[in-house]
N, C-alpha and C positions, 0 to 999 in steps of 0.2 A: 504493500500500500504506500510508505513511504519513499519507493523508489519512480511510484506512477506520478505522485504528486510533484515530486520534483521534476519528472520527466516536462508533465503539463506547464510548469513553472519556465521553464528552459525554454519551451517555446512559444512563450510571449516576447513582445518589444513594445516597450512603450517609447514612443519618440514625436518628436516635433518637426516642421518643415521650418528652419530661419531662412529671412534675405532679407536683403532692402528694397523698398521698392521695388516695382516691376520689374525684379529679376525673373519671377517666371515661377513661384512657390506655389502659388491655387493649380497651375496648368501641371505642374509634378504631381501633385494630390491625384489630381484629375486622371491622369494617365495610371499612378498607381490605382486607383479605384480598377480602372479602364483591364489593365494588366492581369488585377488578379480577377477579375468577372464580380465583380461587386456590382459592376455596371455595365450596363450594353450599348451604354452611348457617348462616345467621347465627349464631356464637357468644353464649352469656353467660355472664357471671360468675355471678351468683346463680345459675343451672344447674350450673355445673362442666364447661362444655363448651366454653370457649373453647380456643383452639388456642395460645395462647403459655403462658396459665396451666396448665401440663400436669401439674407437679407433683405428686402428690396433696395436698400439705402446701399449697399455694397454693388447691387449689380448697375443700380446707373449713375455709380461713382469709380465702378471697374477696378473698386481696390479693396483689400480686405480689412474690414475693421472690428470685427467678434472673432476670435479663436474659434474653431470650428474640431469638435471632433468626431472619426469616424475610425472604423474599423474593416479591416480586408484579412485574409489569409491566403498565404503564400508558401508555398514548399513542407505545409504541413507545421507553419509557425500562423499565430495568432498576433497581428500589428496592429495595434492598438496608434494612431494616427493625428496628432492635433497638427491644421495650419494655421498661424500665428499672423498677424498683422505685421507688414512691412513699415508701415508710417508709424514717425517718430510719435504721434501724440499717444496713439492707443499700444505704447513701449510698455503698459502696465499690464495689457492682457500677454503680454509672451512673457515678463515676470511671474507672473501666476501660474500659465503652462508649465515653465522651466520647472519650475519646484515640484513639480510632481510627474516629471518623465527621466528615464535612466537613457537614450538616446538622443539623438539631433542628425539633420541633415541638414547642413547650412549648404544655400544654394548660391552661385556667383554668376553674375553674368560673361559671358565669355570675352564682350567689347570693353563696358567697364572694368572690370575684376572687383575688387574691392570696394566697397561705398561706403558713406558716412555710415546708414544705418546696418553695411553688416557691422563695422566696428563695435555700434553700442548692441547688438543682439551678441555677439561674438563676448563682448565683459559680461553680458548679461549671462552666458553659457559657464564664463568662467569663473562666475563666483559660487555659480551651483552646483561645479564641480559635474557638468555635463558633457561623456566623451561623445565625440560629433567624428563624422564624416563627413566632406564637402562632394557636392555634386555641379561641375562647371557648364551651367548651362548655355541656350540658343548658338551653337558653335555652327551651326547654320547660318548665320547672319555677315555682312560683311564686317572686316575687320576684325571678325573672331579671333583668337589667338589662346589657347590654351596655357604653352611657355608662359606668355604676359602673364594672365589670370593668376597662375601658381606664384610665379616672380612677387607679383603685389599681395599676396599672401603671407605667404614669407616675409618680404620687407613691413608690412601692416601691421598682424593680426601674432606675426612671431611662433607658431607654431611651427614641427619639419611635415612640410606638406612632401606626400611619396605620392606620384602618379602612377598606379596600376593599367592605367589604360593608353591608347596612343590613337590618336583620332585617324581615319582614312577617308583622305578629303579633306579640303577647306571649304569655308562658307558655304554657297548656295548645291555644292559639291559633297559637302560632307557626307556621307552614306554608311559610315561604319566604326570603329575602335577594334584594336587591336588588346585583346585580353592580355596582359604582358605577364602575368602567371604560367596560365595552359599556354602561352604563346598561341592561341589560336584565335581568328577573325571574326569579329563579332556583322553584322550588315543588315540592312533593313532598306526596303525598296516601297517608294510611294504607293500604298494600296496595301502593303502586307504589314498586318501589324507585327509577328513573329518574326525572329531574328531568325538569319540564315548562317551557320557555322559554317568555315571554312578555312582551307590554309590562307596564312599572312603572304597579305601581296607581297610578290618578288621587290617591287622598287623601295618595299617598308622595312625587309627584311635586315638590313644591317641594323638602322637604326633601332629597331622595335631589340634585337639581341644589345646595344649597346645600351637601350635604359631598361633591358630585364637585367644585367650587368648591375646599373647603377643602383637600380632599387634590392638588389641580394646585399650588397655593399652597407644602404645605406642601415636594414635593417639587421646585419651581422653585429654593425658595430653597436646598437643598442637591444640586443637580445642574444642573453647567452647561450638556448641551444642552438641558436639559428648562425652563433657566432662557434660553437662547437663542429656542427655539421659542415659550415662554412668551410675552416680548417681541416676539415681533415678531407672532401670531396672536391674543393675548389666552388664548390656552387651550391644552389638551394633547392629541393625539390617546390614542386608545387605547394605541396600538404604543409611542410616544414612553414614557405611561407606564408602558406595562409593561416597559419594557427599562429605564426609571430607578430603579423599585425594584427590577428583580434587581442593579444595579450597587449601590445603598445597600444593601440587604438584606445581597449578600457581603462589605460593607465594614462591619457593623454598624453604619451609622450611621442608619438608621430601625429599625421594626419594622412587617411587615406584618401585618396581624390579621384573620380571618377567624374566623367563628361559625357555631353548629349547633347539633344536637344529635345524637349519636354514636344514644343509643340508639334514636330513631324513623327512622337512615338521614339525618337529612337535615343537608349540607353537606359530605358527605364528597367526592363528585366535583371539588368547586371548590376542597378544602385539596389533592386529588392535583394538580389542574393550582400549584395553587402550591407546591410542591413541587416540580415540572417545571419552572415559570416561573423563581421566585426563588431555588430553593437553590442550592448549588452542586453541579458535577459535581470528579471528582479531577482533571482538567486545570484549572477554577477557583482551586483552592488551593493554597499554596506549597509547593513538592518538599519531602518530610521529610529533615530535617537530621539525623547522628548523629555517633558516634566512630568511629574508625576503630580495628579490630580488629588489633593491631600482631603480635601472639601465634600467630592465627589465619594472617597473612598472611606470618606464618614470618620476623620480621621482626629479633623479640627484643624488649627491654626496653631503654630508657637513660635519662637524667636529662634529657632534651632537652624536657621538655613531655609525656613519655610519662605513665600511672598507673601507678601499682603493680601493677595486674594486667595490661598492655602493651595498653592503650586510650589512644588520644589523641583530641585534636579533630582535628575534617577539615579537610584541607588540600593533602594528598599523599599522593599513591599512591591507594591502592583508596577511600580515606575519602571523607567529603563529603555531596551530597545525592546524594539518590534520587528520580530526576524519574515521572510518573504514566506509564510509557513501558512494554509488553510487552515492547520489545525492551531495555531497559537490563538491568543485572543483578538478579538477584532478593534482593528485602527485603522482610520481613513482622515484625508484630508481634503475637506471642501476645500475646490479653488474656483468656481464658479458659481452664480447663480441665473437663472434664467426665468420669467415670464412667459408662460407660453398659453395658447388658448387651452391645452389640454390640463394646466396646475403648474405650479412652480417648480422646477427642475432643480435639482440640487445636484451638481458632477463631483464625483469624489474620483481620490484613486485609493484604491484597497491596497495598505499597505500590508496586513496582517490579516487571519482571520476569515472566517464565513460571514453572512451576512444575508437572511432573505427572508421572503415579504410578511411582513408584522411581527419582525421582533422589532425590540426595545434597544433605540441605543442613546448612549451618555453626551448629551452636543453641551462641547466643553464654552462655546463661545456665552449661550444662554444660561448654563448652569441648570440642566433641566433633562430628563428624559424624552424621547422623541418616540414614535412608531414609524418603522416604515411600511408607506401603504405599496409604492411598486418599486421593481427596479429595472429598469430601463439599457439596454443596447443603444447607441446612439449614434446613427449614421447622420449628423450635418444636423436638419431640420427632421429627421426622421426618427422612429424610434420601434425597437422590438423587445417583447415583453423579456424579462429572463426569470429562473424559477431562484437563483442565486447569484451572490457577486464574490470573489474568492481574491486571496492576494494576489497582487498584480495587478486587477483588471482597473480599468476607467471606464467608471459606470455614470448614469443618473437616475436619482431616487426622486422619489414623488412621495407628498405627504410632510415634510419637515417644514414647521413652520417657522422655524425661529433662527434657518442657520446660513451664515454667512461665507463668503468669497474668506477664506483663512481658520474656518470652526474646524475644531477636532471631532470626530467623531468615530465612542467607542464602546466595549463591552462596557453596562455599567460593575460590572465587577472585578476590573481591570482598568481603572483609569486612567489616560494618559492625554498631554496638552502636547502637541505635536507644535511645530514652531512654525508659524503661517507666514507668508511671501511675502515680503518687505510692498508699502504702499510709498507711493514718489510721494514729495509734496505741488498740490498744483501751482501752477504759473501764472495762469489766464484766468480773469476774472469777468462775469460779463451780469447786467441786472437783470430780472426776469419778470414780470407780470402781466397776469388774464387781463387780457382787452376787454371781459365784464368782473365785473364785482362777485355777480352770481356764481364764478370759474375758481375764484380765489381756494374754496378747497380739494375743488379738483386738480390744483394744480400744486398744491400741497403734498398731495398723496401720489402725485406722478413722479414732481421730484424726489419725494422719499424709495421710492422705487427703484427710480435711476441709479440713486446715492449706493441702496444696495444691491442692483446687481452689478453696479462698476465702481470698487474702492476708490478708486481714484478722481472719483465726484465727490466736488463738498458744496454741502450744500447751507447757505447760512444768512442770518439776516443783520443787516448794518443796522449797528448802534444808533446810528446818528439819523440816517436818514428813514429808516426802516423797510427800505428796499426788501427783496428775497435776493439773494446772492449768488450764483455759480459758480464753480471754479472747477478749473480741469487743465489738462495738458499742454492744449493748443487753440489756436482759434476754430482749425477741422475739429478737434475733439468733440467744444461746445456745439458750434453747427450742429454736428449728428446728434445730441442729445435731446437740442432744442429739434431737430428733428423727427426727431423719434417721438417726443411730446404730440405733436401736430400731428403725427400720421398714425398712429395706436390709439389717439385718446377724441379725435376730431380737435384737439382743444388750440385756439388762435392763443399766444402770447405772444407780449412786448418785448424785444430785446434791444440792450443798452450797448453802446458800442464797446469794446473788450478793454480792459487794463489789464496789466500786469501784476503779479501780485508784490508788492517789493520787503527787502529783509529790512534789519536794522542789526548793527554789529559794532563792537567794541575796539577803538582805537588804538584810547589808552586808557587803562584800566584804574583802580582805586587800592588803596591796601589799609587792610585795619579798620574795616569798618564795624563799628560796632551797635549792635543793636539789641532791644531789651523790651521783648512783650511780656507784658504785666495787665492781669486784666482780674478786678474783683469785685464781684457784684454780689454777694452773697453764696454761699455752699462753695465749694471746690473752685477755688482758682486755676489760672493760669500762667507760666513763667516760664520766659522758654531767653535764654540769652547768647547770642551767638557772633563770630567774629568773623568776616569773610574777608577772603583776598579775592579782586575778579580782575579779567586778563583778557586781552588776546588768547584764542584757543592757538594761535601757529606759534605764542609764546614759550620759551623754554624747550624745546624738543621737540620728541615724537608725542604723540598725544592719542586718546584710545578713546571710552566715551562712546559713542555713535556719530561721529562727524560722519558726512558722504557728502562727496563731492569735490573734496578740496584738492583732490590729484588736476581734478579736470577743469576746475574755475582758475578766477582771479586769487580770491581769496578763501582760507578756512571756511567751511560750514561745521556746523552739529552745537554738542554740548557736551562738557566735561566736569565732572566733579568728582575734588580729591578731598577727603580727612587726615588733617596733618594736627589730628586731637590725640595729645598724650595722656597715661595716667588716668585714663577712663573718666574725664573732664565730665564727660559727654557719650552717654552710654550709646551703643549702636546703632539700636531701634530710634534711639533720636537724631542719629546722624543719619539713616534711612528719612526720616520725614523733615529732616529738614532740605534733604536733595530732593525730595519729593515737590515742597514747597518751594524752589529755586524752579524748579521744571514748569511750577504752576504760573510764577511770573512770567517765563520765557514766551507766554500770548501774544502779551503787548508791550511796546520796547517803546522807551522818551520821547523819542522824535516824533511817531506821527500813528502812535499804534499799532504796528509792522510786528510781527515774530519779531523773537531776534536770536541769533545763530551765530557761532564762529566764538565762541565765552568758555571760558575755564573757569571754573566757582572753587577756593579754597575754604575751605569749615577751618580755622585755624585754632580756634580755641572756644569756649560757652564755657555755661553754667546754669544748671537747676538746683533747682528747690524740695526738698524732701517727701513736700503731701501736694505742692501746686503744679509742677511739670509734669507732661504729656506728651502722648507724638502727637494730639492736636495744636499746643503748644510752639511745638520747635518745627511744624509745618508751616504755621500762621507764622513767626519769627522768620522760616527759610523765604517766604513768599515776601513778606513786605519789608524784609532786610535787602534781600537781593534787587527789589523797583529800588530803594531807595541809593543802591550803590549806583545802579545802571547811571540816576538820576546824575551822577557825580564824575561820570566818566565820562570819556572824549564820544560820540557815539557814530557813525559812519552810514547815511544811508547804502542799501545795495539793490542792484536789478538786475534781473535775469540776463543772462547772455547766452546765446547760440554759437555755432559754429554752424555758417550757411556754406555752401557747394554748389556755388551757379554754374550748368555747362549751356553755353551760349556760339552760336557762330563768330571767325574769329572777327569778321569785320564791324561788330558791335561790341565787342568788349571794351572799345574804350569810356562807351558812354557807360557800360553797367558798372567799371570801372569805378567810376565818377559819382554813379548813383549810390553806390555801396561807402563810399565814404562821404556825401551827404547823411546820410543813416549811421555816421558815425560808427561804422565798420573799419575792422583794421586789418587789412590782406594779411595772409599769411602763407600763402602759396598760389601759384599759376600757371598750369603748363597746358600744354596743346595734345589733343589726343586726338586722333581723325579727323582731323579739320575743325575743330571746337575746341574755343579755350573753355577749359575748366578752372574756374577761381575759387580760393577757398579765403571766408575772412570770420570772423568774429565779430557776431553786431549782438546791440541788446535790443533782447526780446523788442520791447514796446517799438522798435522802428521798422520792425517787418511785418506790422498790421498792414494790409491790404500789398504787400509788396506783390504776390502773384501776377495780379493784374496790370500792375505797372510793368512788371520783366516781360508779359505777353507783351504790350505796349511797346516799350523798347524794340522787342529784338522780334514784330510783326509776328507773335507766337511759337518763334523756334529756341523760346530759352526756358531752359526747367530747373528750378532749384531742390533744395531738400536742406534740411535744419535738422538737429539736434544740440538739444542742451547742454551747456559747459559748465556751468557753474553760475554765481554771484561776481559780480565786478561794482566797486565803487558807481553810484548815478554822479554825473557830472555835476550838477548842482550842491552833491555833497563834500563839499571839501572836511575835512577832520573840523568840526565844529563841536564845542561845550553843549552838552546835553541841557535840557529846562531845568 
């Protein structure tokens, strides 16, 4: 029994499609679907008939904007399938996927190679510790160039990309790859979709032996039996190397890369065998780690290591990992939610455990027992009943009413908080209200909706004006949301032209501040007294905390807080609520209400009181010590900045040139590829409101840019000025 379950385990693959932009990721899905007979009719984009792009918002925007997932079987493996959005704003739905798939197929174009947005899907892969294969797509196209694509690879993204395949053909020519394993010809002729074996063309044949040569080489030197056999044979068998790059592949320390072109069918068979070959299966990959649900597990709360909401790390009791095992206890991670006509879909992936329909499980986000009423197979917009969901699979349940994009969900006799997918903070801010009064709480309950099926909507109302607020990624972002409002709900709203959301951040800091709440109104007091030093977070070193972003801005982001309390001053649990209460300030910052980010907070020294101190005490202390330091330091506005990528014809560049540093953009690269300069600069956010239309303008619609976020930079208006 336990050698069947492992078997079924071994052949799953859970993986994602990355790319940037219209590299060609919906039309790979499409064609895998096509491949393995999930479908009988080849999908397209430009049509509005593919099966992931199901949206309507997607097909006549012809890009993808919802993670879509689906499922096929191939060679007697089960692949389990998400395509991801290429556009920078909806970067939060391929966060969410990552975290919950042991595979990837990052796709390139063959003309381009590298692009802004593989880069940030490519860190996105590589902080979740996701081993990928690359697949070099449209090598049909002019200008294709395989060599190139790997080269900016390599130079880019810094992995050893090894090419297994060798293209036969160029461009409109292309008709085949050379398998440089079996050395045998892979071909595909307009109208057959099945590949044709054969021997390697005569005029391929030196080369094709001189990069099977370089790929036994490159993987000798990083794999030791492959470097044993190497030695003592002079060369590699087939078998030898294909089991040495599934072992580098799972360890990321090569890149295997295969080519094609998705839309004429051809190399799709040879990217599913490596997919089979090289990814990994959920036995592959290390048991998911979480906290242990202490609350949950009826356990209580105490000062031993526990959180404050009775979560600890695993170690004892129900805590720990969660091994790829049907029969351990059950644990999953929502990472999506959806709205559908038929109930609310809830996508997990089973990381542990059985699971099927009307048992009881533990949804750590609500603190609550759940039923589930179905569970769901899930091809795209479509869905097939199943009688169970086992580990490994990426399923969707119906019935949960309370569980969110990042909720754990588990035995309740087995507790465990799984650690959910980091959420961005938005950028873009835009106002919102129903064109009638009568709309006002239908439009309430749409955007609460929104909020939770996409973490990355905040939704909120100004202080001051009492507007409703949105905020999200990008200006596309908002569009589609205030779109999806209009078209689901009939409902008209008002939209306000977009802002940016901007920081507020620490020049020069304060030391020795001290502060003393005291509060007594009868029965139990309150005394909580405390001494802070606050800084620059890029002050003094390396720095830990949760800053993100400060490799790729101008400036630091995050927060950091250190106790430099000797002597037990200041007992723990109050040094916990008073970093608690310092986090709680961090809302609103002196200069104009902004977050504020990029701060070091030192606790340097306090003092309590024997029957009056609390950690309600020295949280109230942390919070209105820490406004009061801000109050006294240098304080810096900051605003979003991009790094934009215009590719323009070259006889227009000098004006976009021009227009990029009116937008107070500042070049940082330029070169000429196919006859289009490609300029790369750094502008802030707020000056690329409505730039598309202008770049059509410009360059009579032959220029296309693309964005992604860099970080925080100084706003111009803010020089280092004395806080209020």
């Amino acid at each position: 029994m336990r050698n069947h379950l492992d078997r079924q385990l071994r052949a799953v693959r859970n993986l994602g499609i990355l790319a940037h932009v219209d590299a060609g990721k919906t039309t790979v899905t499409e064609r895998i679907l096509y491949a393995t007979g999930t479908t009988h009719k080849r999908g397209e984009v430009h049509d509005g008939t593919t099966v992931t792009d199901f949206d309507p918002q997607e097909r006549d925007r012809g890009i993808t904007i919802f993670a879509a997932a689906v499922s096929c079987d191939w060679d007697g493996h089960r692949v389990n399938l998400i395509d991801t959005p290429g556009h920078v704003d909806f970067a939060d739905e391929v966060e969410r996927a990552l975290r919950v798939l042991d595979g990837a197929v990052a796709v390139f174009d063959a003309v381009a190679g590298v692009e802004p947005q593989s880069e940030s899907v490519w860190r996105q892969a590589d902080r979740h510790g996701v081993p990928r294969i690359a697949f070099v797509n449209k090598l049909d196209r002019s200008g294709a160039d395989l060599d190139a694509a790997v080269k900016s690879i390599r130079t880019r993204l810094h992995p050893v990309p090894l090419a297994v395949q060798l293209p036969i053909g160029t461009e409109d020519r292309f008709t085949g790859v050379v398998d440089l394993l079996r050395m045998r010809a892979l071909t595909w002729s307009d109208g057959n979709d099945t590949a044709v074996e054969g021997e390697v063309p005569q005029e391929l044949g030196e080369e094709a032996l001189r990069r099977r040569r370089l790929l036994e080489e490159a993987v000798a030197e990083r794999h030791p039996a492959a470097l044993e056999e190497f030695c003592d044979r002079g060369t590699l068998s087939a078998q030898t190397l294909s089991a040495a790059l599934r072992d580098l592949t799972r360890t990321s320390d090569v890149l295997v890369v295969l080519c094609g072109s998705a839309y004429r069918n051809r190399g799709i068979e040879p990217l599913l065998d490596a997919v089979v070959a090289y990814l990994p299966s959920p036995l592959d990959v290390p048991p998911v780690s979480g906290l242990r649900d202490a609350v949950a597990a009826g356990h209580g709360t105490d000062h031993g290591g526990h959180a404050a909401d009775g979560r600890t790390r695993d170690g004892d009791g129900d805590g720990g990992e969660r091994p790829a095992d049907p029969e351990a206890p059950f644990a999953a991670l929502a990472f999506k939610v959806a709205a559908t006509a038929t109930g609310r879909l809830t996508y997990l992936r089973v990381y542990s455990g059985t699971i099927e329909k009307g048992d009881l499980v533990w949804e750590s986000g609500a603190r609550r027992t759940e039923r589930i009423g179905r569970i769901l197979r899930v091809q795209a917009d479509r869905h097939a009943r199943l009688d169970r969901a086992v580990a490994g699979d990426i399923v969707a349940v119906v019935g949960l009413k309370s569980a969110r994009a990042g909720s754990t969900l588990c035995a309740p006799e087995a507790p465990v908080v799984l650690e959910p997918p980091g959420v961005p903070d938005p950028v873009v801010s835009v106002a919102v209200e129903p064109r009638t009064t009568a709309d006002a709480d239908r439009l309430a309950s749409a955007l609460a909706r929104l909020a939770e099926e996409d973490p990355s909507l905040v939704v909120r109302t100004d202080a001051e004006t009492g507007q409703t607020v949105l905020s999200g990624m990008g200006e596309l972002h908002l569009e589609v949301a205030v779109e999806k409002i209009r078209r689901s709900l009939g409902l008209e709203v008002n939209v306000g032209r977009p802002r940016v959301t901007y920081r507020e951040t620490v020049a020069r800091g304060v030391s020795g501040l001290v502060f003393r709440h005291v509060k007594q109104d009868g029965g139990a007091g309150q005394f909580a007294h405390v001494i802070l030093d606050v800084e620059p977070l890029g002050a003094g070193g390396a720095h830990g905390g949760d800053g993100r972003g400060g490799a790729d801005g101008d400036v630091e982001t995050g927060f950091e807080f250190r106790s430099a309390v000797v002597g037990g001053r200041v007992p723990q649990e109050y040094v916990r609520a008073v970093e608690a209460g310092c986090r709680d300030a961090l809302a609103e910052g002196p200069l104009g209400g902004h977050p504020v980010t990029g701060v070091r907070v030192t606790l340097v020294d306090g003092a309590t009181h024997v029957k009056d101190s609390s950690e309600t005490a020295f949280r109230t202390a942390g919070r209105l010590g820490f406004r009061e330091a801000l109050r006294g330091c240098a304080m810096v506005l900051l605003e979003p900045v991009v790094e934009v990528t215009v590719t323009v014809p070259e006889d227009v560049v000098g004006g976009v040139l021009g227009d990029l540093a009116g937008r107070r953009g500042r070049i940082t690269d330029s070169t000429v590829r196919g006859g289009s300069a490609v300029v790369t600069a750094t502008v802030p956010l707020a000056e690329l409101f409505g730039y598309a239309t202008r770049l059509r303008s410009r360059t009579q619609g032959r220029g296309a840019f693309t964005a992604r976020p860099t970080g925080y930079a100084p706003a111009p208006s803010a020089a280092v000025v004395p806080a209020r």
